[in-house]
Structure formats: C-alpha cells, structure tokens
Steps between C-alpha positions, in 0.01 A plus 500: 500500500285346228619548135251764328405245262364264729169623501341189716733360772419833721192499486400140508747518850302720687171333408613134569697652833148754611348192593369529876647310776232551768170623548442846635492619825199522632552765768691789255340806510312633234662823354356853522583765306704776734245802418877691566612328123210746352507866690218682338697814377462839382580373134204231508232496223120335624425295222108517448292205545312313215224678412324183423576173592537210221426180492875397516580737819212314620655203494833601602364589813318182535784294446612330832724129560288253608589248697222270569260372204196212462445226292240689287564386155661772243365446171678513209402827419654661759823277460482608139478868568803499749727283280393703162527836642845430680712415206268368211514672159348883435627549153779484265779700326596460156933505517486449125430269218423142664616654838218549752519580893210358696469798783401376866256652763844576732796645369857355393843580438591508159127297437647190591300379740647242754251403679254302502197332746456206681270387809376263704143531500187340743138558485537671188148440228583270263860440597681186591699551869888482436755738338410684143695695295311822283521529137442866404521434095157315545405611863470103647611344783726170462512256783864364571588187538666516820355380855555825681181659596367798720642363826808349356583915373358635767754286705811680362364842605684615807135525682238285288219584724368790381441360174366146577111604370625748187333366178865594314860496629600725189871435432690773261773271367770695295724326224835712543635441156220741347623795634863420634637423170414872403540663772755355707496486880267838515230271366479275789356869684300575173324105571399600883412798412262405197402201766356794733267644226337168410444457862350798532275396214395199665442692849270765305300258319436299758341807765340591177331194500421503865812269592801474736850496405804444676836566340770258625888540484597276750511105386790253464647590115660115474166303616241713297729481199538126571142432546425649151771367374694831372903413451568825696768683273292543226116504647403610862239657724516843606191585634158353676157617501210309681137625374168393619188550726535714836454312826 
C-alpha cells in the first residue's frame, strides 16, 4: 500500500507498466451488445427525436475512423483549424489582480491543462516534413530538432499502416506534474479523460472539414516517448490521432 501522500508513484506505475506487449489479435470477435442487457419495459419513456437537426448532430453522424488516406496536400488552414479548435485559447478569466486564466477550447481539471500537441506532419501547405510541436499562446507551429519523422512515429504504432498517407500523426502528449501535484493519483484519470475530449475535438473538426480521422491507443509508450525525446516520468504520450484526405 502506497503512503497517501505519495501522490505520483501510483500513478506513474500503471502508466509506465500499461505499456503493450503484443499486437492484437486479429481474429477476436467484435462485441455486440446482448439486446437481453436492455429489456424494453413497462417503465420505459420514448425520448422524442430532434425536431431539427443541427449542424453539430450533423456531423456527429458523419464522423467515421478512417483508415486509408492520399497524399492530397492539407493546407495550413485546415491544420490550423484542427489544432486551434482542439485545445487553442477561447477566452480568459480574471482570478484577481495580476492573476489571469487563459480558458481552452476542451475542458480541464482544476484549469491546469496538461496537455499539450505534437505531430509528425507530411504533405501539409507550407510545412516542413518532420515532427512539430503547437504553440497555442501565438497559434504557430515549431519544427523540432529531432530526426524522427512520419514513418519513424508511425513505426512505434502497434499497426503503422493505416496511417502511412495521413497529412498529421497528432500526438496528445501530457506533462503529469500539472495535474498530479494537485490532484494526486485521481489526476492521472482526470489527464485521459481530458485526452478524450481534445480528441474528440480533433475528430469533429476534421469531418467538419471534409477529413478522416483515426483515433489511436495502441503504440509502443517507451519508443514514441523516445523518439520525441520525452524523459517519461514527467512528459508522455497518451493518445494518437491521424487526420487527412480519404482514400
């Protein structure tokens, strides 16, 4: 039993012991939903559908992984829309005198915001090939210096292949400190879970803009932090998401 007090070494265990050690099976059967686990009883309430349909349940529906993509070029509009509109700045909150919050486009526990973006891009307008990193306080795009590029990232996904023509590997990098050293172990979940709403972000944006997404959990934690040279305690990837044309 850990000592109360340590909020980190649980939490840093399970993510530096979650790593996979193979990829999936192939031949494991996808997973219906026994229609037993929901009888339709005599208490049941039909909820009425929407009377009109919005633009956002529009794209909802619309939303779909893709798996196969071109080489069409993104420009950097579009690259700027999905990076802005997943975590870039909306506004800000005034804490007191001197003391300002800059609020994000996905939420956060405690507005502390761990994470941040990184990706390897190809074919994008404008863009150098090679691994970035995105500044939200002035909305650029910084090329690392660091050899790893879409193929070298793509390599420590557990199946590259489906990603080999995206414009952007997207990776959602968290620094654990942020919200760890306020939250204890509980904030490792709050991280995922703020992980899965920028995601979602991305994934919206880019059917919005007439693009595939593909969210990816499955990579190799120790080579994609190595290749972007995270030291894994403090800074690591939790989440993937490829974006570009449809095949």
């Amino acid at each position: 039993m850990l000592p109360i007090e340590d909020m980190f070494s649980l939490s840093l265990l399970y993510h530096l012991n979650s790593e996979p050690t193979a990829p999936p099976d192939p031949n494991s059967l996808i997973y219906e939903i026994p229609r037993e686990q929901f009888p339709v009883g005599a208490n049941a309430t039909a909820l009425p559908v929407p009377a009109q349909e919005s633009a956002l349940l529009r794209i909802l529906k619309s939303r779909r992984s893709c798996r196969r993509y071109t080489r069409e070029k993104m420009t950097r509009a579009e690259l700027g829309t999905l990076l802005s509109g997943a975590c870039g700045i909306t506004g800000s909150n005034q804490l007191g005198p001197g003391m300002e919050t800059l609020l994000r486009a996905a939420p956060s526990a405690g507005a502390l915001y761990p994470l941040e973006l990184y990706l390897a891009a190809q074919e994008i307008e404008g863009l150098e090939q090679g691994l970035h990193r995105y500044n939200l306080l002035d909305h650029s795009i910084e090329k690392l210096q660091r050899k790893s590029g879409m193929n070298e990232i793509a390599a420590c996904l557990l199946d590259p292949k489906p990603v080999e023509n995206a414009n952007a590997l997207i990776l959602i990098a968290a620094r654990f400190e942020r919200t760890l050293k306020k939250y204890g172990p509980r904030g490792y979940r709050y991280i995922l879970l703020e992980a899965g709403h920028l995601a979602q972000n991305l994934c919206l944006l880019a059917t919005a803009q007439g693009l595939g997404s593909l969210c990816i959990g499955g990579f190799i934690d120790s080579k994609l932090n190595n290749a972007l040279g995270f030291d894994c305690v403090k800074q690591g990837v939790v989440y993937c998401v490829a974006i570009g044309h449809r095949a």
